[in-house]
N, C-alpha and C positions, 0 to 999 in steps of 0.2 A: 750261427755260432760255431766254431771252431770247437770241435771234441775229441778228446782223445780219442786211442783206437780203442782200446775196451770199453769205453763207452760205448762208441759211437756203433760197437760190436752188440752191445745188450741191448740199445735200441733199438736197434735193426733186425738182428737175431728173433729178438721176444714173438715178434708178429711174422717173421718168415718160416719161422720152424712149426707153425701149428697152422699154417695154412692149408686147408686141405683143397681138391680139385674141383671147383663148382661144372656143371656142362658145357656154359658159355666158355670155359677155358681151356676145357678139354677139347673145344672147337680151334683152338688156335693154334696147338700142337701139331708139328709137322707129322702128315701120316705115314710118310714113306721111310725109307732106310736115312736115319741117323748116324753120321759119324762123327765118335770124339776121337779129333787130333791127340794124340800122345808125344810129346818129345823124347822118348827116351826107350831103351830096347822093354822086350816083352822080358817078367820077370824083375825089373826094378820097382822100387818102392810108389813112385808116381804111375808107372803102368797097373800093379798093383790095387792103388788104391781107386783109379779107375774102370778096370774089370770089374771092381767088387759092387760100385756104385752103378755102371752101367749093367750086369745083371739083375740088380734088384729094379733097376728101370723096366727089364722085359718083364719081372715077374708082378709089378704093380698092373702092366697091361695097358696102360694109355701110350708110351712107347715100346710097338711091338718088335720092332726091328733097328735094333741098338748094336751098333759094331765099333772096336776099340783098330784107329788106325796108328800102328806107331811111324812117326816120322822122325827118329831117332837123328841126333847129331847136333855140332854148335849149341852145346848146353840149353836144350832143348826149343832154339831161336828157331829151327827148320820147320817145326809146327806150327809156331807163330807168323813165320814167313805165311805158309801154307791157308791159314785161317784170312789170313787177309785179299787172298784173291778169291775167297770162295763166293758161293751166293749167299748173300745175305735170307735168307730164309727159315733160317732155323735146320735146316737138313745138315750142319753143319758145326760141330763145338769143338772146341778146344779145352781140355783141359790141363793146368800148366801150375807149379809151383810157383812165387814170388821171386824166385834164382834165373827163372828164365824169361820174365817181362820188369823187372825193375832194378836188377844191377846190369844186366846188358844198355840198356840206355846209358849209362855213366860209363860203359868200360867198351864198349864199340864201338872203333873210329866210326864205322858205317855200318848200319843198321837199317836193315828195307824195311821195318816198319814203329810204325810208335803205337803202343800199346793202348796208348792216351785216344788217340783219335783212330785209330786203327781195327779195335773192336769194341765190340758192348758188352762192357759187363753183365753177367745175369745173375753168379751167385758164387759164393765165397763157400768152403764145404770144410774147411777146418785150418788151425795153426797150429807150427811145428818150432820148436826152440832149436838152435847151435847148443854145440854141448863143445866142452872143451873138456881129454880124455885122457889118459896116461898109461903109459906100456908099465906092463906088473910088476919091469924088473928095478924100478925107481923106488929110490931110497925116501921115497915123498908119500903120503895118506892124502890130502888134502889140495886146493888149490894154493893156498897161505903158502904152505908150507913147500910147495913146489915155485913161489914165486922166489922164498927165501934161497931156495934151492938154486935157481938160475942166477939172481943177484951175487952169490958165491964164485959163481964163473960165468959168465956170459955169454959162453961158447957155447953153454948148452941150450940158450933159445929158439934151437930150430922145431917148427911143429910142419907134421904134415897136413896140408890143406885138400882136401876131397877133390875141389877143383879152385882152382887160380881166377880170381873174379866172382865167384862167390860171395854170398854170408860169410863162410867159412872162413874163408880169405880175411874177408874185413874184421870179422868178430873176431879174429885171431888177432892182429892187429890193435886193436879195440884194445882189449884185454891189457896188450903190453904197455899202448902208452896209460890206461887209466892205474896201472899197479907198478909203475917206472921200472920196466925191464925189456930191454930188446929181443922182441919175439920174430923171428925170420919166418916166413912162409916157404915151405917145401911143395912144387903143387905134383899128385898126383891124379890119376884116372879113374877117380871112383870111389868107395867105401874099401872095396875088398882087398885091393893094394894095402893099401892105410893099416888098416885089421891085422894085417900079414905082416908087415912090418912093423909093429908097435911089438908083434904078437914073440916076434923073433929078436928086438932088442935093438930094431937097427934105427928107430928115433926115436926119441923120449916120447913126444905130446902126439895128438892129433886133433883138427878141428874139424866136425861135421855137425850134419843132420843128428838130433836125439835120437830117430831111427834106425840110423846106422850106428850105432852101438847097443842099443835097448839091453839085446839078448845077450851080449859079451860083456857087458856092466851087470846085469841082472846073474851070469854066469860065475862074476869075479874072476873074467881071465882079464878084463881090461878096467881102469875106471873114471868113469863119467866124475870130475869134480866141479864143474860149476856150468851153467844151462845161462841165457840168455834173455831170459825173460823177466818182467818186470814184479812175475809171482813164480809159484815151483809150479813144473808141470804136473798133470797128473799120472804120469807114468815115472814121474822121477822126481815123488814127494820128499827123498831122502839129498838129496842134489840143492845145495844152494844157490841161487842166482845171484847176476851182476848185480842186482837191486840189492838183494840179503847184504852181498859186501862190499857196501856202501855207494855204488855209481848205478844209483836210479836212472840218470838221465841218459845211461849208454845201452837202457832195457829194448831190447828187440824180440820181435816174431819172423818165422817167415811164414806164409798163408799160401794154402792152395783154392783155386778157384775156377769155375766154368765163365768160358765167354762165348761169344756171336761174332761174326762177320760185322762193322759197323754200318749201319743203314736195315738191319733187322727190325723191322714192324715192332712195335713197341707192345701190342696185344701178343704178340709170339714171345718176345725176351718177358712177359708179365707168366705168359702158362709155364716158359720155359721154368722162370724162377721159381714158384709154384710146385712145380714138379719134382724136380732136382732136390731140393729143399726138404723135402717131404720125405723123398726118398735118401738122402743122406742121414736123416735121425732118426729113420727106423732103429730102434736098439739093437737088433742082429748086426746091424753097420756098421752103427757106433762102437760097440765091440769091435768088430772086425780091426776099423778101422784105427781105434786106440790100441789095439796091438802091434802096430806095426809104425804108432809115434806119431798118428796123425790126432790131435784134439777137434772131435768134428764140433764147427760153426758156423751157421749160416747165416746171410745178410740176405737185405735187398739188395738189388741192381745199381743202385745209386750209391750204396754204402761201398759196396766194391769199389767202383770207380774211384771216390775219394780217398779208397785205403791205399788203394794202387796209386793214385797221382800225388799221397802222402810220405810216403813209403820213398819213392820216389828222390823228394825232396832232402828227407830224414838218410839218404846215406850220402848222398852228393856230397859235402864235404867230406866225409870219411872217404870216399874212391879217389876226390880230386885230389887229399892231400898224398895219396898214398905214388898217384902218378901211375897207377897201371891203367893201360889200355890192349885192348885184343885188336889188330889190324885185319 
């Protein structure tokens, strides 16, 4: 039976979060040096939230030798490359946002690998909403009233986009045809650009990660007016979503998650999930890690796969109609 993702997320969740490490599992675990791929520099949000979950690996003790590899670049595809020639053993993970194994498929003429058959999912560790944001010096409070605002002149629908092929991208997109106003994608290199220029007056909008505004919404230099998701996050209970104003069916996540090399022994991706799992809802984590925009949640192995070859599906029209591709 076909399930939503927040179902299909509670189901899954319920029994991988309170799994703890029996012996026989703790036998399956790679003993030797562990590496999680990173796509992205040391310092960004995904590196981040990686260190934070890879030390609390060393200090649970069944993985004692845990190191974070950045393989920064190509929106984070170059880790992805990377994981797919590895040894399937388990000596080897990836950790990787839903921005760089499921709109790369739709937006890369060519792409060396497919996520789908390429690795194994082990475990899902939490989702993050788009947030769509406004520079302070707008004459606008709200989303509404910022669409009224652009409808007025037209001229003003440029937002800047964190990156070109993105969520970002799309969900910005998104937004304009579901509330009938021509919203233009600006792409820049990152969060911090974006930030800078909203901050200075020189674009109205910008579309990101929730995380990349948290602390400048929460600051009141910049504001977050509408999130992405099919409920309000919990770090931006005050933020209505695409659901609240009225286009349920355009409600997104993106998800961060651990994968395997494909052809990983299935007793090793079972302690891996096991593990990881365990160690992402420690609550020192979960703190950690909801501060900085990530809602930790864990699945099975199986649940991944589905969310990712779902996900998938769910933006493919939105990239195809949009016609962008990355050569």
């Amino acid at each position: 039976m076909h399930l939503p993702r927040r179902s299909l997320l509670r189901a899954a969740g319920a029994g991988a979060a309170a799994l703890s490490l029996p012996p026989e599992a703790r036998a399956a675990l790679p003993q030797g040096l562990v590496r999680i791929l990173v796509g992205f520099p040391p310092g960004g949000g995904t590196d981040v939230m990686g260190r934070v979950i890879a030390e609390t690996l060393r200090k649970r003790g069944h993985l004692k030798n845990v190191v974070i590899e950045n393989r920064a670049g190509a929106s984070g595809t170059l880790a992805c490359e990377a994981l797919k020639y590895a040894v399937p053993d388990g000596t080897t993970l990836l950790f990787a946002p839903s921005a760089s194994t499921v709109q790369p498929m739709l937006t890369f003429r060519r792409l060396p690998f497919d996520p789908r058959t390429d690795f194994a999912p082990v475990t899902m560790t939490g989702t993050v909403q788009t947030c769509f944001v406004l520079a302070p010096h707008l004459p606008v409070k709200t989303f509404q009233d910022y669409v009224a605002w652009v409808k007025a002149d037209q001229r003003r629908g440029s937002f800047a986009s964190t990156a070109l092929g993105s969520s970002t991208h799309f969900f910005g997109l998104q937004l304009g045809e579901a509330f009938g106003i021509e919203l233009e994608p600006v792409g820049y290199r990152g969060a911090a650009p974006v930030i800078s220029d909203l901050a200075a007056g020189h674009i109205p909008a910008g579309c990101g990660g929730v995380s990349d505004f948290l602390t400048h919404h929460k600051d009141g230099k910049l504001r977050i007016v509408i999130t992405s998701g099919p409920r309000r996050g919990v770090t931006t209970p005050d933020v209505p979503t695409i659901a609240d104003l009225g286009h349920p069916d355009r409600a997104s996540f993106g998800f961060y998650g651990f994968y395997a090399p494909a052809g990983t022994p299935a007793p090793v991706i079972a302690a891996l999930n096991a593990e990881l799992a365990a160690a992402t809802m420690e609550p020192e984590v979960k703190a950690q890690l909801l501060a900085i925009g990530l809602e930790p949640e864990v699945s099975t192995a199986a649940a991944l796969g589905t969310i990712l070859a779902q996900d998938i599906e769910r933006w493919r029209p939105v990239v195809e109609k949009s016609g962008f591709k990355v050569d």
